[in-house]
C-alpha positions in Angstrom: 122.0 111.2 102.4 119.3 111.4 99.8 115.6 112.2 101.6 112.8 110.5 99.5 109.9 108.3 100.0 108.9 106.2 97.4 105.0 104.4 97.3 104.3 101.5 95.5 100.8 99.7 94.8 100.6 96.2 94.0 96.7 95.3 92.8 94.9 91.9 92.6 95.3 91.8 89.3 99.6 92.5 89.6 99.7 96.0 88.4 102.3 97.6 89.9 102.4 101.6 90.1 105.0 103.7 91.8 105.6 107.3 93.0 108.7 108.1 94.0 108.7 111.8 95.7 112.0 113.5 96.3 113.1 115.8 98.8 115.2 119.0 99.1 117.8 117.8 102.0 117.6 121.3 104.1 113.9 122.1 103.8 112.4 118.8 102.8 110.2 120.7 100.3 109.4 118.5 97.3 111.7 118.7 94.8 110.8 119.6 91.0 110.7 117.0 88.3 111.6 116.9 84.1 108.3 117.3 82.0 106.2 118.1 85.2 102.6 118.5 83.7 100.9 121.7 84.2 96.6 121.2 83.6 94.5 123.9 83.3 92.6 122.1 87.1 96.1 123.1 88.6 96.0 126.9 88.2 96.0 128.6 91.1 92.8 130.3 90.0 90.7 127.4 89.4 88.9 126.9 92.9 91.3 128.9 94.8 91.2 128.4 98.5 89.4 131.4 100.2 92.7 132.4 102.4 95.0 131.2 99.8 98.5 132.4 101.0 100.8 131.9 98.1 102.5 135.3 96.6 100.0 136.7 93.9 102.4 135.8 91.0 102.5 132.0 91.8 100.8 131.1 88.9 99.9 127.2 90.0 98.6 125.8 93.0 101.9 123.9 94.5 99.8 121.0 95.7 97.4 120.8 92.3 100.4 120.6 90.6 102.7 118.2 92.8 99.6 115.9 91.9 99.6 116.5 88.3 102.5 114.3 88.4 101.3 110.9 89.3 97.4 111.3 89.5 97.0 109.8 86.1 98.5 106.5 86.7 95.3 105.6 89.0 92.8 106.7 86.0 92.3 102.8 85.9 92.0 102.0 89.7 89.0 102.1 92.1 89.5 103.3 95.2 87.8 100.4 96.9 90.0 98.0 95.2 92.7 95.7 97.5 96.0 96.5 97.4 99.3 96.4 98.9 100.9 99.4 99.2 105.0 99.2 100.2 106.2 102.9 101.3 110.0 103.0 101.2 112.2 105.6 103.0 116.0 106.1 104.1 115.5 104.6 107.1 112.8 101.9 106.8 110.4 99.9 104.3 106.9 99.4 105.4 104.0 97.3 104.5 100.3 97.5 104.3 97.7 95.3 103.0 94.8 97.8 101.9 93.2 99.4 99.6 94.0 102.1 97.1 92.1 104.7 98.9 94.3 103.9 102.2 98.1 104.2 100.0 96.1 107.3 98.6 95.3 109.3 101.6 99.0 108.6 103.0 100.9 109.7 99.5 98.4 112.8 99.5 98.9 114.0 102.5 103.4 113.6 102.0 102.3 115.2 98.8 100.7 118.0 100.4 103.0 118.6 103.3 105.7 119.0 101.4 104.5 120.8 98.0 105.5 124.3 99.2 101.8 124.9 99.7 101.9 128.0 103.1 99.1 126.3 105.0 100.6 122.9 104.8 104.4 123.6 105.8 103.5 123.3 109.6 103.1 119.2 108.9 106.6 118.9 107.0 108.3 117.4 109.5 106.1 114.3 110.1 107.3 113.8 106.1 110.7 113.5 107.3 109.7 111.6 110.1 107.3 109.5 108.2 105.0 107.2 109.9 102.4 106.4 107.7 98.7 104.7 108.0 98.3 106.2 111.6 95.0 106.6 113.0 93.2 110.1 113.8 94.9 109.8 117.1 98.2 109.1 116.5 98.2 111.5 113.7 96.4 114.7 116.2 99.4 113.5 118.6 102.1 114.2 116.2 100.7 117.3 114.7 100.4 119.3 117.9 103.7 117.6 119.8 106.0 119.2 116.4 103.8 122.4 116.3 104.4 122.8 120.5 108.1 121.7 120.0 108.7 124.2 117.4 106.6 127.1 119.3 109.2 126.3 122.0 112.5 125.9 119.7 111.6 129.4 118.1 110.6 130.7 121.5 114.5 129.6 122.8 115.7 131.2 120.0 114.8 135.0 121.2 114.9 134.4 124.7 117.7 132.0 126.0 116.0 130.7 129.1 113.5 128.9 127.8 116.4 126.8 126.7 116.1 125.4 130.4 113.6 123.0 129.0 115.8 121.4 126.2 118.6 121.3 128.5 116.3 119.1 131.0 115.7 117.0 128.0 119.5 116.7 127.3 120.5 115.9 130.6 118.0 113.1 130.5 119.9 111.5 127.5 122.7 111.8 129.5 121.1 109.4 131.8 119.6 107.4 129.7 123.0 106.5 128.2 124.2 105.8 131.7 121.2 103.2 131.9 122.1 101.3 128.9 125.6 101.5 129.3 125.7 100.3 132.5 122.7 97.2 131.0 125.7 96.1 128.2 128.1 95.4 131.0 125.6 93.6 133.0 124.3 91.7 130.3 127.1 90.8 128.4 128.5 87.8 130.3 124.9 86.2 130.9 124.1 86.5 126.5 127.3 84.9 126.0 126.3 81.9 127.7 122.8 81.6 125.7 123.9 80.4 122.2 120.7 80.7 120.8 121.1 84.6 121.0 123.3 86.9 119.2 124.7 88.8 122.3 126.4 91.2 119.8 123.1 92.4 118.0 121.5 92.6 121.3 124.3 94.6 122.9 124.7 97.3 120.0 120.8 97.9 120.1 120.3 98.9 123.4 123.8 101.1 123.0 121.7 102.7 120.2 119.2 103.8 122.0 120.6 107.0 123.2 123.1 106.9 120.5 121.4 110.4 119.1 123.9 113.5 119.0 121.1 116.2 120.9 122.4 118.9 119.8 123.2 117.8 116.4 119.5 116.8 116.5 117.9 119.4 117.7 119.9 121.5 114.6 118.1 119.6 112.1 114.8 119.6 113.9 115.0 123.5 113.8 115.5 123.6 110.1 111.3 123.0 110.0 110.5 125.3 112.5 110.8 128.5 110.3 107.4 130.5 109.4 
């Protein structure tokens, strides 16, 4: 399956500009591109970061120049200025009526996540798990729940009983699929009888709610949980 997410700004005046960002499918680090421009303002020694961690022979800053890309097709926009912004993933298409400044701070901070930028690689996997426009809240809540989650997963790794924890969220799925198992046979006969409702669709989407293979899961989740 291809990994991407692709942003796209509709103004007032019906310009439409997109920026499609693509993905490695292993470490959902953003993928190079033909012809990628490479400014002088990009260079890692122009306005360094004090603690900069890239290797010393990096030449250009990987989130300057991840924004090298696209920057230049906003020359002509205010940041003020209305907008609906469409973000399209994989999984889902979602819609915002805005500004540019809003569809800005949401493809900077993929862009910066995923860039290959050290400090930034701890907020990757809210990329492949994108949920974007979420308040200061929602956005703290997600940040420490993956960095805890992947504290633990590494923690597991070296010392197998703190597995004891994933296993008590395992077993939970296991019940969980006993609950909506058990809600498909008792619902079935009463949807049928309600014409107005497509007992099919509702039947398959509570069987999907603890469709998720765990421990297929969990392997991909600790593909992002490296240093």
């Amino acid at each position: 399956m291809e990994h991407y997410v692709i942003y796209r700004f509709f103004a007032a005046d019906n310009e439409k500009i997109e920026v499609r960002l693509d993905f490695d499918a292993i470490t959902f680090e953003l993928l190079p591109v033909t012809g990628q421009p490479t400014p002088d303002w990009a260079r890692l020694d122009h306005h360094p970061c004090r603690d900069c961690a890239c290797p010393t022979d990096v030449i250009y800053c990987p989130t300057a120049l991840a924004l090298a890309r696209f920057i230049g097709s906003f020359d002509t926009r205010f940041s003020y200025e209305k907008a609906v912004v469409e973000i399209e993933t994989p999984q889902r298409v979602i819609l915002s009526k805005g500004s540019f400044q809003s569809g800005m701070a949401s493809l900077l901070a993929v862009v910066c996540a995923t860039s290959g930028c050290p400090a930034t690689r701890f907020l990757r996997p809210q990329v492949r798990f994108l949920i974007p426009f979420s308040d200061g809240r929602e956005a703290l809540f997600r940040t420490v729940s993956t960095y805890l989650l992947c504290l633990h997963m590494n923690a597991a790794e070296k010392e197998p009983v703190q597995r004891r924890y994933l296993d008590e969220v395992a077993a939970r799925y296991v019940l969980l699929r006993q609950v909506t198992a058990n809600l498909v046979v008792r619902l079935r006969p009463v949807l049928r009888r309600h014409a107005a409702l497509n007992a099919d669709i509702l039947l398959d989407a509570f069987s999907e709610i603890a469709a998720v293979d765990f421990d297929e899961g969990l392997a991909e989740l600790r593909m992002f949980c490296g240093d």
